[in-house]
C-alpha positions, 0 to 999 in steps of 0.5 A: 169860220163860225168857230172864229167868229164865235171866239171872237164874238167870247173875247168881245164880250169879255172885254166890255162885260167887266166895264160898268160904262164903255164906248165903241170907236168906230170901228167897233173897238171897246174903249174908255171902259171904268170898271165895276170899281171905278177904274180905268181899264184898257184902251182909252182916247180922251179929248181935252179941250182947249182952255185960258189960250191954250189949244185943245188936244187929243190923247190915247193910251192904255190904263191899267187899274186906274193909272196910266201904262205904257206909251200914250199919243198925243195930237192937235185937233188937227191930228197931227202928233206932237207928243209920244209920253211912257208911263209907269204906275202912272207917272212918266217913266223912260223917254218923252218925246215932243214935236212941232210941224217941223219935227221933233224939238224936245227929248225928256228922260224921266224916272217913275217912282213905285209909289209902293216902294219908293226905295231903288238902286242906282248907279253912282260915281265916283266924283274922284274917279269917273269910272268907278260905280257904286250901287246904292239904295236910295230914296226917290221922292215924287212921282215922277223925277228927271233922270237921264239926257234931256236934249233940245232940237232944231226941229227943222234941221235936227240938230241938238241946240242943248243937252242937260244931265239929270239925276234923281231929278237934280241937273249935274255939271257935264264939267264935273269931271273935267274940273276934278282932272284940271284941278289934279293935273294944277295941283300937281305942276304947282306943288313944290319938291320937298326938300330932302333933310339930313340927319344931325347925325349925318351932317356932323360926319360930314362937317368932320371929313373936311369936304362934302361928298367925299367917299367915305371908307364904310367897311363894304367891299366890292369887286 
């Protein structure tokens, strides 16, 4: 028992030793600690208060290094969650979900950006064929750029009332695809038979034989 209590007593004093300024919870946690550097470190809860008409709220999160990191909560002063954002150096990255009283009214899909390297991989289609991928580097300008499904909800019933479609933060036609097959399928039924031309040639022997489609002698033999 003394042995756990002193690890844990180590650990606890490692967690705050490094941070020039910090805050206890209340249950004793170390928290919104700003490092010797002046960054942010660990555990943060921030209030923000309300301003210009709009209401006040409440957020907790992890920051790495002075930047955001991982999942962050938001809540009305009531306590009520209203927001569930993922974050990578910083910026949103992944799912971003938003909520009424009633339940959940948005879902956002973004793209975080390495602000050390801006340049990633993507998959690209084939705007002729919608089932080819081409891998290409490509790069992202921004922090932050919408990437995936964005859909919007009837919070009450849960029932999706629109969908975009993103990609490296420019919206993409969902008829897209079905335009292209419409359009070939179109093209297709209103293209004309090419009419087959003879050779000068084979027109003039013809003419000679008095008749066309008369069977002509071609020295061949067949049983």
């Amino acid at each position: 028992m003394r042995l756990f209590t002193l690890l844990f007593l180590l650990i606890s004093f490692k967690s705050y030793s490094q941070c020039k300024t910090y805050v206890r919870s209340a249950n004793g946690q170390v928290i919104n600690c700003i490092d010797k550097n002046d960054l942010k470190q660990g555990k943060w809860v921030v209030r923000k208060e309300g301003l210009r008409g709009e209401p006040g709220y409440e957020e907790e999160g992890i920051y790495i290094d002075g930047k955001k990191e991982g999942i962050w909560r938001l809540y009305t002063q009531m306590g009520d969650l209203f927001a569930v954002e993922r974050y990578r150096w910083g910026n949103k990255d992944g799912l971003n979900q938003y909520f009424d009283i009633a339940g959940l009214i948005r879902e956002e899909s973004w793209k975080a950006v390495n602000p050390a390297n801006p340049y990633d991989t993507v998959d690209v289609y084939d705007p002729i064929n919608p089932n080819k991928v081409i891998m290409k580097v490509v790069k992202i300008e921004g922090t932050s750029v919408k990437h995936g499904k964005w859909k919007y909800y009837e919070s009450n019933t849960g029932r999706i009332v629109k969908s975009e479609s993103w990609f490296l933060d420019k919206i993409e036609d969902p008829n897209a695809f079905a335009n292209l097959s419409a359009q070939a399928t179109s093209d297709t039924a209103t293209k004309k038979p090419v009419a087959k031309v003879k050779p000068k040639e084979v027109a003039e022997f013809e003419k000679k034989l008095g008749k066309k489609g008369k069977k002509v002698i071609d020295g061949k033999t067949g049983f």
